[in-house]
C-alpha positions in Angstrom: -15.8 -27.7 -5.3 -16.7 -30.1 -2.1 -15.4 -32.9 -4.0 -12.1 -31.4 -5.0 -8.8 -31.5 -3.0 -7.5 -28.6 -1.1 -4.6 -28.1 -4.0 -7.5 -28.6 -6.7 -9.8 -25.8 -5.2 -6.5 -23.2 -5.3 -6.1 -23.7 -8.9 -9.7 -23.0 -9.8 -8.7 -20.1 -7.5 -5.9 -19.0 -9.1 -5.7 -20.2 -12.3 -9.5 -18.0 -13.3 -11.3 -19.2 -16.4 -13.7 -16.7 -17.8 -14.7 -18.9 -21.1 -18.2 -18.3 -22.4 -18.8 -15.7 -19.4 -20.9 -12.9 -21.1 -19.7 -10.1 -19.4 -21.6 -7.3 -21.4 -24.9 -8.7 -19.6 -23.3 -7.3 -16.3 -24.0 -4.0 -14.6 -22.0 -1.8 -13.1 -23.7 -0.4 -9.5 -22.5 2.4 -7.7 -23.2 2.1 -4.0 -22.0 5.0 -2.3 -20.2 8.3 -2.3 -16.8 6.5 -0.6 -14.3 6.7 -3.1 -13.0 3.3 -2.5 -16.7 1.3 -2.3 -17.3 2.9 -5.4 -14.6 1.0 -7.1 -15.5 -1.8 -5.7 -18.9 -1.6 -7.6 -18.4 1.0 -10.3 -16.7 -0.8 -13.8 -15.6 -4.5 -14.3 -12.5 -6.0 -12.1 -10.7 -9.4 -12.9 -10.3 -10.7 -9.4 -6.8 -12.5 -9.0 -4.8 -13.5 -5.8 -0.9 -12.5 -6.0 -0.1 -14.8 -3.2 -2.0 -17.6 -0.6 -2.2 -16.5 2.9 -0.9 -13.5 4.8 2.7 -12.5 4.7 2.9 -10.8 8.0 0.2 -13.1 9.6 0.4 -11.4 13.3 -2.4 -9.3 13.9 -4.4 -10.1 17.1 -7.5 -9.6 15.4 -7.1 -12.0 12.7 -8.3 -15.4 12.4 -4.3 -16.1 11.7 -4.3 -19.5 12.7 -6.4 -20.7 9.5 -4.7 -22.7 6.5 -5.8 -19.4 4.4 -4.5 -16.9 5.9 -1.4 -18.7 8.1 0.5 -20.6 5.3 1.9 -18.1 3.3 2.9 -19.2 -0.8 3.3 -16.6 -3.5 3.1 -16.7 -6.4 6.0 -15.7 -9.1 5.6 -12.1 -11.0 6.2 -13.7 -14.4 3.3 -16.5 -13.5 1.1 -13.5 -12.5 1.9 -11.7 -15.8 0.8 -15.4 -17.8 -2.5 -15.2 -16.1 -2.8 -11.3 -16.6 -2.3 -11.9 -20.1 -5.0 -15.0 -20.3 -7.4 -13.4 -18.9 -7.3 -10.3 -20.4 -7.6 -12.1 -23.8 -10.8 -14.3 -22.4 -12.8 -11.2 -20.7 -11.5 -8.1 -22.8 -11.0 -6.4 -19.7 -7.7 -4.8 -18.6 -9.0 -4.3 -14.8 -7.3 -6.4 -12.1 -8.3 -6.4 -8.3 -5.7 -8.0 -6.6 -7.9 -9.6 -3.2 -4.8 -10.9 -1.1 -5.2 -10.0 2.4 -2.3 -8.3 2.3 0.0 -7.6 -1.3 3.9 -7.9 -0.1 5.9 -5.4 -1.4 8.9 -7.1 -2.7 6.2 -9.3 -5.0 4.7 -5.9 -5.8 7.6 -4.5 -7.0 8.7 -7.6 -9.5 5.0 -7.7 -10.6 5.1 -3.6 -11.6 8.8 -4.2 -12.9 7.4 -7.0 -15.3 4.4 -5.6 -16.3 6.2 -2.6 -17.8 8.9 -5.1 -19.3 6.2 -6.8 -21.0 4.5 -3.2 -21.7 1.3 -4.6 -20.5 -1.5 -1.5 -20.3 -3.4 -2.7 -17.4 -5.3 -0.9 -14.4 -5.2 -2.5 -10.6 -5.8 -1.7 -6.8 -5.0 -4.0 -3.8 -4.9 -4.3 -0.5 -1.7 -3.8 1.7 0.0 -3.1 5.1 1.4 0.2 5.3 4.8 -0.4 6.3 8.1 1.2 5.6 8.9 -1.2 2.9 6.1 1.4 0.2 9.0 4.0 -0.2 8.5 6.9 -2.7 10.2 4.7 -5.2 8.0 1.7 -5.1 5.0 3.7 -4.8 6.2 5.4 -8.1 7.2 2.0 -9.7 3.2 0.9 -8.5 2.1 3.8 -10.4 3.6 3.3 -13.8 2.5 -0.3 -13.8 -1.2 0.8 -13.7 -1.6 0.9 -9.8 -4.7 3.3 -9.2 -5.8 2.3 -5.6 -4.8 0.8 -2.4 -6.5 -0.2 0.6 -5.0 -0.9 4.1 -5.5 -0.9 7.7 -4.8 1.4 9.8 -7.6 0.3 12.3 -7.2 1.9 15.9 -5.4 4.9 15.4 -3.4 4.5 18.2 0.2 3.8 19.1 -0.6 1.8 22.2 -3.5 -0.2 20.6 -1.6 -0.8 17.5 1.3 -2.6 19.6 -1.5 -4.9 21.0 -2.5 -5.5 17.5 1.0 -6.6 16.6 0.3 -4.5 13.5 3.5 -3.6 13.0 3.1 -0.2 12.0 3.0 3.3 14.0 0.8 6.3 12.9 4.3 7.8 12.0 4.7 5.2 9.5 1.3 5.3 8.2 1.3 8.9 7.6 4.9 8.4 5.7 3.6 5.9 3.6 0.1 7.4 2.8 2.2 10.3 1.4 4.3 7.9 -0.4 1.5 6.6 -2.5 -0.6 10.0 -2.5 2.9 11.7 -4.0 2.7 9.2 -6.6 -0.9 9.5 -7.5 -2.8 6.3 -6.0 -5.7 7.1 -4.2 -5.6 5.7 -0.4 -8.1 4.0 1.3 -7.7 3.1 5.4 -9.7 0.6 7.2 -11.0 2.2 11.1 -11.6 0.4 13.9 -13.1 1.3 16.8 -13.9 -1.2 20.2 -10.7 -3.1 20.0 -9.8 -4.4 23.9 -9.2 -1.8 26.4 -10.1 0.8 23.8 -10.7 4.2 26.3 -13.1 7.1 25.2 -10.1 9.1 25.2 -8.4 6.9 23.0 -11.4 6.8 20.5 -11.5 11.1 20.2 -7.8 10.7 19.8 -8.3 7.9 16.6 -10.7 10.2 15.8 -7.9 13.2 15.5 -5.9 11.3 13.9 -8.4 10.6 11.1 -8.8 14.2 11.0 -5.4 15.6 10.5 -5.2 12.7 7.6 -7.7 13.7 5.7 -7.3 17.4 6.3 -3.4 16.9 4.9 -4.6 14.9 1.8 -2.8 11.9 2.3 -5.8 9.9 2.9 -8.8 9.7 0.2 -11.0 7.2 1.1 -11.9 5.4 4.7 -14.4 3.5 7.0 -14.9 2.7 10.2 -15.6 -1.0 11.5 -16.7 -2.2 15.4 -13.7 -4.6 16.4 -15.0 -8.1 16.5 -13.8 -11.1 18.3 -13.4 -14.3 16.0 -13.4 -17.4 17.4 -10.1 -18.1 15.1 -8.0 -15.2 16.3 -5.1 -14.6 18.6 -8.2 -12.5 21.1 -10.7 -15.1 20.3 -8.4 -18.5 21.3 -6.7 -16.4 24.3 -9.2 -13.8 25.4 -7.5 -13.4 28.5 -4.5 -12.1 27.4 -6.8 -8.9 25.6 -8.3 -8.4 28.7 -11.7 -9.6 27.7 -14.5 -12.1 28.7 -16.3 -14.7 25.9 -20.2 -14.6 26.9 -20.6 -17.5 24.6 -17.0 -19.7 25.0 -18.6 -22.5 22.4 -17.4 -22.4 19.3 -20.3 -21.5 16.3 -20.6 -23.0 12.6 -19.0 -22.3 9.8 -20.0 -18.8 9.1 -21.0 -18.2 12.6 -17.9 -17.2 14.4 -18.4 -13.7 16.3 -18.1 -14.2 19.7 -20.0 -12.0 21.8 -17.7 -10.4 24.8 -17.6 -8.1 27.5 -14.9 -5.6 27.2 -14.7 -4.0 30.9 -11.8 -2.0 30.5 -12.6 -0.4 27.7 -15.3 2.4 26.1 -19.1 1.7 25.4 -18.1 1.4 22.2 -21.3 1.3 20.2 -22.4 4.8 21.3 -19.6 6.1 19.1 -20.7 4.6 15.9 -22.8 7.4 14.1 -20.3 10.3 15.2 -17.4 8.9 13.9 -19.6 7.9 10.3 -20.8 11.2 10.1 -17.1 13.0 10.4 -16.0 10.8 8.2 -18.3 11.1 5.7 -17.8 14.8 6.0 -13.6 14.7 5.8 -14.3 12.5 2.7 -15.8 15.5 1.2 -13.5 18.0 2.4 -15.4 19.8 5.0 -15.7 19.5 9.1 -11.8 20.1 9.9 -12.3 23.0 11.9 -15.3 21.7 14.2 -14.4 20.5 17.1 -14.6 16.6 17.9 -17.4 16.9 20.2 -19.4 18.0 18.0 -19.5 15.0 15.8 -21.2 13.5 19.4 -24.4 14.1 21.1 -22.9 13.0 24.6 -20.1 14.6 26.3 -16.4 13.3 25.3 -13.0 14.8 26.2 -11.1 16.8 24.5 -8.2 15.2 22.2 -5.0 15.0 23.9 -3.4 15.0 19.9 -1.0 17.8 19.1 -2.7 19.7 16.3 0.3 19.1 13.9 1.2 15.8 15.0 0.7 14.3 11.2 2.0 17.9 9.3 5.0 16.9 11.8 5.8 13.3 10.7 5.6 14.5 7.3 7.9 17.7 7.5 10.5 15.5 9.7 13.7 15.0 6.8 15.0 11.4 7.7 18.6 10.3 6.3 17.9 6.7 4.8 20.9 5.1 3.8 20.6 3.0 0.7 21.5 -0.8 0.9 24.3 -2.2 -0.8 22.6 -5.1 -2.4 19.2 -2.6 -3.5 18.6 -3.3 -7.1 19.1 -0.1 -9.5 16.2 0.3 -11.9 15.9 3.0 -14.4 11.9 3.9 -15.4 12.8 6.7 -17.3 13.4 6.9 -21.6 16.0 3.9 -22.4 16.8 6.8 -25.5 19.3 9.1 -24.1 21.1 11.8 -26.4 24.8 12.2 -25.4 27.0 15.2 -27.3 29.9 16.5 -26.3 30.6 19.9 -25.2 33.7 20.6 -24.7 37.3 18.6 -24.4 36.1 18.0 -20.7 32.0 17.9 -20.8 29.5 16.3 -22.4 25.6 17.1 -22.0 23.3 14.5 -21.4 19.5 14.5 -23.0 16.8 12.7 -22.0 13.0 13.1 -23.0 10.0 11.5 -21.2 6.6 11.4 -22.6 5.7 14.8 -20.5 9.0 16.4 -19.5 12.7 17.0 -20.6 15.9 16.9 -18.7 19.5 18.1 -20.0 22.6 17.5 -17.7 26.0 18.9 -18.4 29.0 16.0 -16.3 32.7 15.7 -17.3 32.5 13.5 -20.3 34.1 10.4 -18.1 30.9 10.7 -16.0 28.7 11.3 -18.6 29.6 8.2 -20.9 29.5 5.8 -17.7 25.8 7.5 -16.4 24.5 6.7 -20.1 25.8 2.9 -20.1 24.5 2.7 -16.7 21.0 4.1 -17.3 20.5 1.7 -20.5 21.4 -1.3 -18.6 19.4 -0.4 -15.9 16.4 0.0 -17.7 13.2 -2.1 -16.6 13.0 -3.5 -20.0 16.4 -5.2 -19.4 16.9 -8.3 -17.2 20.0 -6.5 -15.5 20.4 -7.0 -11.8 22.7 -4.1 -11.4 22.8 -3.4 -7.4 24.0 -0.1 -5.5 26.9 -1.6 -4.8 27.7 -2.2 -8.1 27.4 1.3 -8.8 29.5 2.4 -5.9 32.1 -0.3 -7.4 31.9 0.3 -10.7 32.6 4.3 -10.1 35.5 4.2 -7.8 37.5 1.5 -10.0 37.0 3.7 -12.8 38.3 6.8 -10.8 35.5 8.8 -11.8 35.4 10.6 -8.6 33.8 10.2 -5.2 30.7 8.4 -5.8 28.3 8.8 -3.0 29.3 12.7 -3.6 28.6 12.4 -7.2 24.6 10.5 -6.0 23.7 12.8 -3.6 24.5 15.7 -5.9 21.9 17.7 -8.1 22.5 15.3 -10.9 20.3 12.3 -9.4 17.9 14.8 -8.2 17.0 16.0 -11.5 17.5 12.6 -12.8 14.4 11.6 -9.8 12.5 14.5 -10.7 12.4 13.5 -14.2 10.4 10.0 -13.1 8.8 11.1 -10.6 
């Protein structure tokens, strides 16, 4: 690959070429009880990148000023689907582990939308951020296009420390998304970190709580902890000052060799948390351990958690009002067959029939004939690009009614419960 140019070695990248690979001469290994290492190890994964470089490209941590991670190109969801398709015929295998450093969601949601418009059985798991943008819908829409697993970093459990991160997320959002994708049925992994600058012992047993309350709620599966390190690449690495830390060795190392060893003064000895927060973990993993206290994960003394014992139940109970965007595409997952008979002068009842469940609606017969058009040319096997707007349009000119009356009603419930 030395000899190649920077484009050339992303093609052999991208473009993977499994010809004359035996793959039944492979074995599968299973390294450990941790739901997500085992699927790292346990069956056979096509490995594929959905885009170069890191979308968000901010964390602190990160060595974000490399080419790799700092200039950002996806790639398109119907190029994906080629390769998905070419490499399933070369290897047999309908397994794809997605190793961006971070999927975006908008590509994640074209990807799912064309995999099922192609009706492409396939199984995948990748890594993301969890922001706002994985709502119960996209989470849903993941699902049905084979998504089994996500990964994503959560890393210092803390609200203050994930603001120095640049992270962009809160432990609010986390928790809201982790249900997201839980709801829907794919299993959630979070990367831990402990040791980042200025981390306190107090701020460690609260991570720690944290971690608790998201396993003992069930809307984490899977997760492992990891002593921060400064890379010689990263925003803390090239401006240690600014984190509050001190390089012990300020040269640069090889290729390979960047860890910088520092002095954290500020913050925690660190290290001497290491094999009580891997031993509660390993125990929330398995479902046990919730009611001891945190100190007893320790075999030194360590304050009590300052973390309301409901904090996460909390976020997750809180009802927010999320007003839907005027230009948000309308897609309908359900059965493109719909029965429509007519009841009465006035009504007509509406059929539908997934592959597990059955919905009826009864609407005035205007209603009725315009949600059946609308549901068949929504449909994800369709090219339709049918926004809310449209919809909002579309039923007021036809003086059908009020329309966001008519949404909010029962009948799109039902017509969500249906999918989901």
């Amino acid at each position: 690959l030395h000899v190649r140019s920077r484009r050339q070695r992303q093609m052999c990248i991208r473009d993977s070429d499994y010809t004359g690979l035996s793959l039944e001469n492979y074995i599968s290994v299973i390294e450990i009880a941790n739901p997500m290492h085992r699927l790292w190890s346990d069956g056979r994964w096509n490995k594929l990148t959905l885009a170069h470089g890191c979308y968000w490209g901010k964390c602190t941590f990160c060595d974000i000023s490399l080419d790799y991670i700092k200039r950002y190109q996806p790639v398109s969801a119907s190029e994906l689907c080629d390769r998905i398709e070419n490499i399933i015929e070369q290897t047999g295998e309908n397994g794809f582990h997605f190793v961006d450093e971070a999927a975006p969601p908008a590509l994640l949601r074209d990807l799912s939308i064309e995999i099922l418009r192609r009706n492409l059985t396939v199984t995948w798991w990748t890594n993301i951020r969890f922001e706002k943008s994985f709502t119960s819908d996209l989470s849903i829409l993941m699902k049905m296009a084979g998504c089994i697993a996500v990964s994503g970093g959560l890393e210092v459990a803390s609200d203050r420390l994930l603001k120095k991160i640049k992270k962009g997320v809160s432990i609010e959002k986390v928790s809201k998304v982790t249900q997201n994708l839980t709801d829907a049925g794919i299993m959630v992994h979070a990367y831990l970190m402990y040791g980042f600058p200025t981390q306190t012992t107090q701020e460690t047993i609260d991570s720690l709580e944290v971690v608790r309350q998201l396993f003992e709620t069930g809307i984490v599966q899977s997760a492992y902890w990891h002593l921060s390190s400064m890379t010689a690449h990263s925003p803390i690495g090239l401006n240690p000052e600014e984190f509050e830390v001190e390089k012990v060795n300020p040269e640069l190392g090889t290729f390979a060799n960047n860890d910088l060893i520092h002095n954290d003064p500020k913050g925690a000895d660190h290290f001497m948390f290491s094999d009580g927060l891997k031993k509660s973990l390993y125990n929330y993993m398995h479902g046990i351990g919730f009611d001891f206290t945190l100190s007893e994960w320790f075999d030194f003394k360590v304050p009590k958690t300052s973390i309301p014992k409901q904090l996460i139940q909390t976020y997750l109970t809180q009802n927010e009002f999320q007003e839907i965007g005027l230009n948000k595409k309308i897609i309908w997952t359900g059965n493109k067959h719909i029965t429509l008979n007519k009841k009465s002068n006035k009504e007509s009842k509406i059929s539908i029939e997934n592959k597990t469940s059955s919905l009826s609606l009864i609407l005035p017969s205007e209603q009725a004939i315009w949600l059946v058009n609308i549901l068949k040319e929504c449909h994800f096997s369709n090219t339709s690009n049918i926004t809310y707007g449209d919809l909002q349009t579309q039923f007021n000119n036809l003086g059908l009614g009020y329309f966001l009356l008519f949404w909010n009603e029962l009948t799109i419930t039902e017509l969500l419960s249906l999918i989901h």
